[in-house]
C-alpha positions in Angstrom: 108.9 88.3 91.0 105.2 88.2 91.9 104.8 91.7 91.8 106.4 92.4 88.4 104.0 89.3 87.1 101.0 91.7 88.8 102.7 94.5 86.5 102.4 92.9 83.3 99.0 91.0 84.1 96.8 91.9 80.9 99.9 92.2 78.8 99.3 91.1 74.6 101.9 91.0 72.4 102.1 94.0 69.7 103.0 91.1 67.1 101.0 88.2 67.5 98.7 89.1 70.2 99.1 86.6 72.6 98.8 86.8 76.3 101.4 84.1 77.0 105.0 85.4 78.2 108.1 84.8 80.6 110.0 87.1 82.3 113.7 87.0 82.4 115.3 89.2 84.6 118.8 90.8 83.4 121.8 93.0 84.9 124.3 94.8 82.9 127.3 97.0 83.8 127.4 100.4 82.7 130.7 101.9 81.3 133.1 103.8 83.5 133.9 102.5 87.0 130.6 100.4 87.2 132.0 98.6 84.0 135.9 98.1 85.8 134.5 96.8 89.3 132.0 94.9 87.4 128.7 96.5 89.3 125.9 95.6 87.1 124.5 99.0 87.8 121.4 98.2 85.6 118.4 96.2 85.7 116.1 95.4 83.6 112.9 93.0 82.7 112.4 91.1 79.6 109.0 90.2 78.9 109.1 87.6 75.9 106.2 86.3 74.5 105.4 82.6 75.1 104.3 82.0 71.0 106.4 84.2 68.9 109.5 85.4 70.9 108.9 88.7 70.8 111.0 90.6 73.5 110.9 94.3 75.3 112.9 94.8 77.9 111.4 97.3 81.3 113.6 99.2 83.2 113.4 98.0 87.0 113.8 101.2 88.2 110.4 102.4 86.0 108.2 99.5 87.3 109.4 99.3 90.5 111.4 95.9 90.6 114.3 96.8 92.2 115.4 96.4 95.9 117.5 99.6 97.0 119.4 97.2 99.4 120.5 94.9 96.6 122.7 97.6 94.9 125.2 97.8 98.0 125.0 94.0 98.4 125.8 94.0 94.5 128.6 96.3 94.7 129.9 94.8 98.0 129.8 91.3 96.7 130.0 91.3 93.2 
């Protein structure tokens, strides 16, 4: 998580400007056969400001956030 906190360091909010956020991290299944064995084959970043609850959500893939080895775990596991 430290290194997607570097990635956002300097971040304002496009509605209120304020620098305050949390970051919520989130998996969701695709549709096909990710969806029927329940892989959440996609992860993504909310960044939600800490004043007005704005959210945008960040690919994982796009700022680097993901762990290749977590997939196979993932799909392994569930």
């Amino acid at each position: 998580m430290a290194d997607i906190k570097e990635y956002f360091q300097g971040w304002k909010c496009p509605k209120c400007g304020s620098s305050s956020f949390i970051i919520e991290e989130h998996s969701l299944t695709g549709t096909g056969l990710t969806r029927l064995l329940d892989w959440e084959a996609y992860e993504y970043v909310a960044l939600i400001c800490g004043r007005c609850g704005y959210t945008e959500f960040y690919s994982k893939k796009v700022i680097g956030g993901i762990k290749e080895g977590t997939r196979l775990l993932d799909l392994l596991f569930g």
